[in-house]
C-alpha positions as CSV (number, residue, x, y, z in Angstrom):
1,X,-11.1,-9.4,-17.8
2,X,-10.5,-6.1,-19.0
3,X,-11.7,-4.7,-15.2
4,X,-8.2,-6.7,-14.2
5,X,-6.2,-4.7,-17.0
6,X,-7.4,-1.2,-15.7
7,X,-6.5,-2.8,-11.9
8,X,-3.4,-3.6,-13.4
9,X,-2.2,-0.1,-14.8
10,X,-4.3,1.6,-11.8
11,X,-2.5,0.0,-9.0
12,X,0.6,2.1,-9.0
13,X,-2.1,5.5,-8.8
14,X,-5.4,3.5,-6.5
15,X,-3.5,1.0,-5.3
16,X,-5.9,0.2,-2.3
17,X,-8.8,-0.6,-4.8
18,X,-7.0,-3.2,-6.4
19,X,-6.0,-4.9,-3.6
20,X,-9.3,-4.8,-1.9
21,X,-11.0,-6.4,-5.0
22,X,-8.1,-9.5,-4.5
23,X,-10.5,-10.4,-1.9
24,X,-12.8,-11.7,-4.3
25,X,-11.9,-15.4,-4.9
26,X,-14.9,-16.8,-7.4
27,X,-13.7,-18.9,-10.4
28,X,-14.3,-15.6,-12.7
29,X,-12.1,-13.3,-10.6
30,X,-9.3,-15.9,-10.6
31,X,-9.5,-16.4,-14.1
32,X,-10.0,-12.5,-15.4
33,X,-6.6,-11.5,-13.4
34,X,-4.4,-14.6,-14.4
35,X,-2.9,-12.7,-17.7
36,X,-2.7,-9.5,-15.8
37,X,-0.6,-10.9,-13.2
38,X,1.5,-13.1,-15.4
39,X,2.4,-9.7,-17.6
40,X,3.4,-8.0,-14.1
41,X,5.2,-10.5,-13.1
42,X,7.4,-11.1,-16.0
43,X,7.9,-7.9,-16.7
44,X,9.0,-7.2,-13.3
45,X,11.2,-9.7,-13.7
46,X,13.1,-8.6,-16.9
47,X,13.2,-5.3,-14.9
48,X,15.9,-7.2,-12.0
49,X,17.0,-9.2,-14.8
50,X,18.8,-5.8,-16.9
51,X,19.8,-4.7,-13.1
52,X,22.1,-7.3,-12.7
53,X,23.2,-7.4,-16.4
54,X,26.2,-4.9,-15.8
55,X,28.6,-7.4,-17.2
56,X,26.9,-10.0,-20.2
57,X,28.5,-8.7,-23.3
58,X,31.6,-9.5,-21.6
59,X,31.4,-12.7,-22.7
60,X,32.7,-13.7,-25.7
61,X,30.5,-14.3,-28.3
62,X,27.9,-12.2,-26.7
63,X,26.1,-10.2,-29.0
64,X,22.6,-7.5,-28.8
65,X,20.9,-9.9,-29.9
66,X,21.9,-12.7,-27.3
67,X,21.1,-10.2,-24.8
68,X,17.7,-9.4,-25.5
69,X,17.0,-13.0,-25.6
70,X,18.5,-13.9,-22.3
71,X,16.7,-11.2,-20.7
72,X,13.6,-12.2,-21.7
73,X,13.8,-15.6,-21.1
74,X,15.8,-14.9,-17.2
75,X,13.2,-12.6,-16.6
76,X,10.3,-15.0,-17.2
77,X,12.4,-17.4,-14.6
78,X,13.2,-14.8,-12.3
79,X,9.9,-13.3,-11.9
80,X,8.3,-16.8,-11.7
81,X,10.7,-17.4,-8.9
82,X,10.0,-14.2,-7.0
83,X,6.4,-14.6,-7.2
84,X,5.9,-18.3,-6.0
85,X,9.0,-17.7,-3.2
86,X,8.7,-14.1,-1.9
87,X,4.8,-15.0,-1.9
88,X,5.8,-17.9,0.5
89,X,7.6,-15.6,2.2
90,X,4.7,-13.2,2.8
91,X,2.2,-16.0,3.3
92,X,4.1,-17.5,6.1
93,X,4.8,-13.7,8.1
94,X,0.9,-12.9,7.8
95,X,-0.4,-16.6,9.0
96,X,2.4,-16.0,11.8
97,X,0.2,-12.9,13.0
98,X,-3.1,-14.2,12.7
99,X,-4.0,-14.5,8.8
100,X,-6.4,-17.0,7.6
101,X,-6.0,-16.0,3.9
102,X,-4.5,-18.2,1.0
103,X,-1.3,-18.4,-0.4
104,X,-2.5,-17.8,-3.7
105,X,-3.8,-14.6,-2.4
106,X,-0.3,-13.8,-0.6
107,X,1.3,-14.2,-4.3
108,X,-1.2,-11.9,-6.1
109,X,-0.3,-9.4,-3.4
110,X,3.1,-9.7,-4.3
111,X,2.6,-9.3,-8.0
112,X,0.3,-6.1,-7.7
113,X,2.5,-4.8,-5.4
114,X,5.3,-5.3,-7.9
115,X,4.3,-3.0,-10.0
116,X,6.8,-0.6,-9.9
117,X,9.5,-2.6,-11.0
118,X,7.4,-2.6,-14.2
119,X,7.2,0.8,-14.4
120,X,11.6,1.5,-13.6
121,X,11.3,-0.2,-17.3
122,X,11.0,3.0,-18.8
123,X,14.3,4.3,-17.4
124,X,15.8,2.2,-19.9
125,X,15.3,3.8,-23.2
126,X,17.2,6.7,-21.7
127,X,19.8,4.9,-20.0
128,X,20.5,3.0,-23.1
129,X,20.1,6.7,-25.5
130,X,22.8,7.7,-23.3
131,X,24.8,4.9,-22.5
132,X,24.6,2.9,-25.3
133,X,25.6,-0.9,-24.8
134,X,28.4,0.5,-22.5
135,X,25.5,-0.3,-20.0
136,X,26.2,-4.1,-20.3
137,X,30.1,-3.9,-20.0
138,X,32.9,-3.5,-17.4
139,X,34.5,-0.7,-17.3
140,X,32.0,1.2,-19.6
141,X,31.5,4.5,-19.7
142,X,27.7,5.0,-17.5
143,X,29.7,5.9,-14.5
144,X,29.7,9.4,-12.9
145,X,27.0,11.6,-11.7
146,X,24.3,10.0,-14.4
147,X,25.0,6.5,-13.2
148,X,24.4,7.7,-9.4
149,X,20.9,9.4,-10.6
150,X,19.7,6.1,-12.1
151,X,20.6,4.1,-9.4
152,X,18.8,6.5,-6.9
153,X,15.6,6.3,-9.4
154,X,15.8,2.8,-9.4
155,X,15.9,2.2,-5.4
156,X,12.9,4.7,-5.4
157,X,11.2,2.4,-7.6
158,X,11.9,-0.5,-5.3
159,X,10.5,1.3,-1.7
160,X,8.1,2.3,-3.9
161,X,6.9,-1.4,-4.3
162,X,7.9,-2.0,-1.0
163,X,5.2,0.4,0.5
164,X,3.0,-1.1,-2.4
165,X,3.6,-4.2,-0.7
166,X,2.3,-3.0,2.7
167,X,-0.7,-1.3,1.3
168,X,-1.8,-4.8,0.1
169,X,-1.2,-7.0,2.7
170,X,-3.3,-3.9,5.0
171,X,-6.0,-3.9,2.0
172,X,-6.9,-7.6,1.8
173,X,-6.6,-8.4,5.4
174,X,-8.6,-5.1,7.0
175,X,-5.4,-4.7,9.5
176,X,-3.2,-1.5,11.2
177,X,-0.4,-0.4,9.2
178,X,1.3,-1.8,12.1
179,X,0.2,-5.1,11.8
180,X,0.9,-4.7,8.0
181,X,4.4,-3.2,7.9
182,X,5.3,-6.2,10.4
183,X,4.5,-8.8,7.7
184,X,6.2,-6.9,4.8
185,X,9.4,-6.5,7.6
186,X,9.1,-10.3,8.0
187,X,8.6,-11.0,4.4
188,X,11.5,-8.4,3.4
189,X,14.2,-9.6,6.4
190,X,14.8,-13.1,5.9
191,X,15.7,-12.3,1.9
192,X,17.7,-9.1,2.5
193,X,19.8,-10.8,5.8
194,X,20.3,-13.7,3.8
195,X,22.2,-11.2,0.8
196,X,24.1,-9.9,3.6
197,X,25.4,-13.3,4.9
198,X,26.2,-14.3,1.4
199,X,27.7,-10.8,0.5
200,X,29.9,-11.6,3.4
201,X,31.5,-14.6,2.7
């Protein structure tokens, strides 16, 4: 187990290692990253869960405290989500070019390659040392120049998993880049389009 909690902090520096060794599928393996993967994946998705928290103590009532709660617990859901439905995603665009792997194997990908998000987390100490609560308001004051740098930091982070992403499916499969990059492309479109038509109406 503890080999899967060095994979899991080495990924972001060796990440073609870690997703070589997804290729083992024995009962140990499966077991030893389980935790790992779970701790990504949660993690990763408090990380999209404080994103998209620009307005909660908005609400009345809404206190620090109800916060930290609710971005815990939304992150747990969200990352669950993400995992079991982008890893669908990526499943379905590899076995549409020739895969034979597994779906669990297509989520593990997913959650390695998500990484990063993980790692945007410690952005927020210093967002919220300068921002203060202001963060989780309308019409707070973490606008300007300083609001534009984070939000450039955090789309680095997320190309940054999305090359992650590539690397993996490349790693586990033996394939191009090319034939990799078109599965993350797949994988990636049908989500991002599907923001756009919303975002539209």
């Amino acid at each position: 187990m503890r080999d899967w909690w060095l994979r899991a902090l080495l990924v972001v520096s060796h990440p073609r290692a870690v997703f070589v060794a997804l290729r083992d599928d024995s009962e140990g393996s499966l077991s030893d990253r389980a935790e790992p993967i779970l701790l990504i994946v949660w993690l990763a998705g408090i990380s999209v869960v404080l994103d998209s928290a620009g307005h909660y103590l908005d609400t009345l009532g809404s206190d620090n405290v109800d916060l930290l709660i609710w971005v815990f617990l939304a992150g747990g859901i969200y990352g669950a989500f993400g995992y079991y439905a982008f890893g669908a995603l990526v499943h379905w665009a590899a076995r549409a070019l020739g895969s034979q792997g597994s779906y669990r194997r297509s989520r593990q990908v997913v959650a390695f390659a998500a990484a990063p998000l993980v790692v945007s987390l410690l952005l927020w100490p210093f967002r919220i040392a300068i921002y203060g609560d202001a963060i989780f308001r309308t019409g707070g004051r973490d606008t300007g120049a300083g609001s534009a740098a984070f939000a450039v930091l955090e789309l680095a982070f997320v190309l940054w998993a999305g090359a992650l992403l590539v690397v993996g499916i490349r790693a586990v499969h033996g394939w191009t880049w090319a034939r990799a990059g078109a599965v993350a492309a797949l994988a990636l479109g049908i989500p991002i389009l599907l923001g756009i038509a919303l975002g539209v109406r």
